[in-house]
Every structure is written in C-alpha cells, then in structure tokens.
C-alpha positions in Angstrom: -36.2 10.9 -117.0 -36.8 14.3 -118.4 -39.9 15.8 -119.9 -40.4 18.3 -122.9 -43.3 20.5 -123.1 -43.9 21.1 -127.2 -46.3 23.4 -128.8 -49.6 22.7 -130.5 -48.0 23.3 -134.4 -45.1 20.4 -133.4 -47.9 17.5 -132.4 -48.2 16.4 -135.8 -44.8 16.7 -136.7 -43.6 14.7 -133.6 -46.2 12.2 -133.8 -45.1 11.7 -137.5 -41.5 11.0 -135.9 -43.0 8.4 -133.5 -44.7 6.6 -136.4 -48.4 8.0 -135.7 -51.0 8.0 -138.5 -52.3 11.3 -139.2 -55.3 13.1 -141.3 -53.8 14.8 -144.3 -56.8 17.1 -143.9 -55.5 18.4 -140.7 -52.2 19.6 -141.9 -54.3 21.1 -144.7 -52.8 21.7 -148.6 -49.3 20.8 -147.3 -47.4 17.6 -147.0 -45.0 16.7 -144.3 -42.2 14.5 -146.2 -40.0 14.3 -143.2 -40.7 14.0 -139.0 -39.5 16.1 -136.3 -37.2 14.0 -133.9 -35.1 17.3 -132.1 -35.9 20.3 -129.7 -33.9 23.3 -129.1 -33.8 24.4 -125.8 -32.5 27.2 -124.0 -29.8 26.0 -121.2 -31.7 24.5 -118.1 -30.6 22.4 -114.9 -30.2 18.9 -116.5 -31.6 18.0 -120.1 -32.0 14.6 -121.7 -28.6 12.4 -121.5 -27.7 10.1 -124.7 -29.5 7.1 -124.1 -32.5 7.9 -122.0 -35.5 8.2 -122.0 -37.7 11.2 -122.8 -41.5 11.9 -122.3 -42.5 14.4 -125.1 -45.8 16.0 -123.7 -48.1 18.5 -125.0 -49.5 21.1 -122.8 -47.8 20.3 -120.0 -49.0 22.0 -116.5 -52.3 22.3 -118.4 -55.5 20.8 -118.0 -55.3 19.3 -121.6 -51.6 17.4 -121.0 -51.4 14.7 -123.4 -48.2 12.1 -123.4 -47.1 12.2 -127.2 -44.2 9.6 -126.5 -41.2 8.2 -124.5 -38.5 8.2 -127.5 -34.7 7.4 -126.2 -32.5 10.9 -126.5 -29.8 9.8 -129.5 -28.1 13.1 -129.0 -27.6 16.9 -127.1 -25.5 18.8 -128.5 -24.7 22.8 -128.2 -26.4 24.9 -130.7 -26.3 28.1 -131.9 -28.7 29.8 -134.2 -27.6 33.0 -135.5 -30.4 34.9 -136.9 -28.5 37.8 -138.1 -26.2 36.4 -140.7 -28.6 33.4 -141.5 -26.7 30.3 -140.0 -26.9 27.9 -137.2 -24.2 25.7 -136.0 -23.9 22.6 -133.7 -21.2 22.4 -132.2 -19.3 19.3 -133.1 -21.7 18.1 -135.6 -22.7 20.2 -138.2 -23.1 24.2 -140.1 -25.5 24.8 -141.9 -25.7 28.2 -143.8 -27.3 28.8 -147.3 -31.2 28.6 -148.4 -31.1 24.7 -149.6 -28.8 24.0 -146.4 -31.0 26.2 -143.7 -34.9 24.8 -144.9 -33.6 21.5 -144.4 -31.9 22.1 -140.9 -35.7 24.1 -140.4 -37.8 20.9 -141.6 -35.8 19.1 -139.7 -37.3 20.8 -136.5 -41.2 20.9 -137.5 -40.8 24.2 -140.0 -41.4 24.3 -143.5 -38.4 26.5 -144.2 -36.4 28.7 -142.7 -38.2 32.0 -143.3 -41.1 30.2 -140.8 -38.4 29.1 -138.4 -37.5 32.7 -138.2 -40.8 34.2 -137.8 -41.7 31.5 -135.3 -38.4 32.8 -133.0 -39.1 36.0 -133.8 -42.8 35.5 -132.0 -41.8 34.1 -129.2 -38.5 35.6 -128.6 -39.3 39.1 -130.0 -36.1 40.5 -131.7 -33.6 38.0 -131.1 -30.5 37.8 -133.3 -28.7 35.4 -131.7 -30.0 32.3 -129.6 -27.6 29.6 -128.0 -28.5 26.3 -126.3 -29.0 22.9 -127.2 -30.5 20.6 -129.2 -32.2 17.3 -128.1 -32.6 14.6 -130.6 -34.2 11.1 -130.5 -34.7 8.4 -132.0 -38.2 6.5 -133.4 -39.5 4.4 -130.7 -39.4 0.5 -131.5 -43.0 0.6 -130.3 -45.1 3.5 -129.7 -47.1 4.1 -126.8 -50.5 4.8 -128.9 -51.3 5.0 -132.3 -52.0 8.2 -132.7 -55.0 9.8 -134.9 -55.7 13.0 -135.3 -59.6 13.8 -136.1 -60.0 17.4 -137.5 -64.0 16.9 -137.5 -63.4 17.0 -133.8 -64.1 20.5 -131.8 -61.1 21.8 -130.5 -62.5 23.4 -127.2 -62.7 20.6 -124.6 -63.1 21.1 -121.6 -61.2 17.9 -119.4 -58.1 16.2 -119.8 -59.8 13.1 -120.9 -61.3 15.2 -123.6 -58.1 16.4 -125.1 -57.0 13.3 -125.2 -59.9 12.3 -127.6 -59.0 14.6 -130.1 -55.3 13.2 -130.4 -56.9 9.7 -130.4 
C-alpha cells in the first residue's frame, strides 16, 4: 500500500472526492463544483499501482496526521507540465493546452484555474518551467472510512493528534 502526504488547501477538495460533507462556510464565497481524485508527483521508488489501495493522509510525519481515505489508484500515468508555453500532457492519455482546456485540467487537481495552479508551483518549486512525473488518480470509495465534517467555528491551533482530528470530524 502506498501513502500520499497532501497539503492543508487539498483536504476539502479530496474529502469532496471521497463523498465527505463539508461547511460551505469554510471554503468561504467560492463553490467547489467538482472533487479532486489525482496527485502529481515527482518520480519516487514505487508509487500507487492500478488497482490498489492508497491511504491519502494529511500532515503526515506530523503530530496532527489525519487519514483522509483509502481510495483504489484507477490510474498513474507520466505527466508533464510545461509552464512555459502553458500546456500539460499525460502521456498516453490526454493534452491539454488553451484557457477553457488548462482550468479544467487545474480544477481537476484542487485549483480553481490555472493561473492558481501556477502560482501554487511557482511557491513551492520557485521558478520552474518545466515539471515531469506522474499523476495518481483514484477512484470514489464504495464506502468511506468517516464522514467527514469540517467545523470552521473550531480553533485551528491544537495541540495533539486527537485534536486535529476533531477539527476534520
């Protein structure tokens, strides 16, 4: 089995994709019409085979990991997002270059369009034209392991795991 570690801004999206209920509130004034169910991932030792399952964790190797699901990996496929001239390609599948084409590849991975998808790199990665690796994608769980609700009246500084927990409850 293989475990992803996701960021705080994906919870909501993936939970979404695992058929969570969520606060509107918490998102704040906009409206999530579609659910992340894919990771891109920079080349590692082994990643996610087609047909396995997957533990989607956040803040993993923290004090406050929480298990956001075990979906079953549908697909990995090479990927390669080219920053530069404003297209990303998986190889075998799919291209997708053009405005309409390129926000719905990047709200298909938890991004509102692409011009956040590209900032969001841009953080993390610094100045990075050109990424390569792959891209997991999984399916909606028959059953999910918790019904996930997210409570924005809770504080967000806890202090043990079982805490955390409780504000993803």
């Amino acid at each position: 089995m293989v475990a992803y570690s996701l960021k705080k801004r994906f919870v909501v999206p993936i939970a979404i994709g695992l058929g969570a209920q969520y606060d509107v509130d918490f998102i704040g004034d906009r409206q999530f019409d579609g659910a992340k169910r894919q990771t891109i991932r920079a080349a590692r030792k082994r990643h996610a085979l087609p047909g396995e399952e997957i533990q989607l964790y956040f803040g993993m190797r923290t004090r406050y990991c929480t298990l956001l699901g075990r979906p079953t990996c549908t697909d990995v496929a090479p990927i390669a997002l080219n920053f530069a001239l404003e297209r990303v390609t998986i190889v075998g599948q799919d291209s997708f270059a053009g405005a309409a084409r390129l926000d719905l590849f990047a709200q298909w991975d938890g991004f509102w369009d692409w011009d956040e998808m590209r900032e969001f790199w841009r953080k993390e990665h610094g100045k990075l034209d050109h990424f390569q690796g792959f891209i997991v994608s999984w399916s909606k769980p028959t059953r999910h392991p918790a019904a996930i609700r997210y409570r924005p009246d809770r504080p967000r500084r806890v202090r043990g795991t079982a805490q955390a927990r409780s504000l993803l409850r």
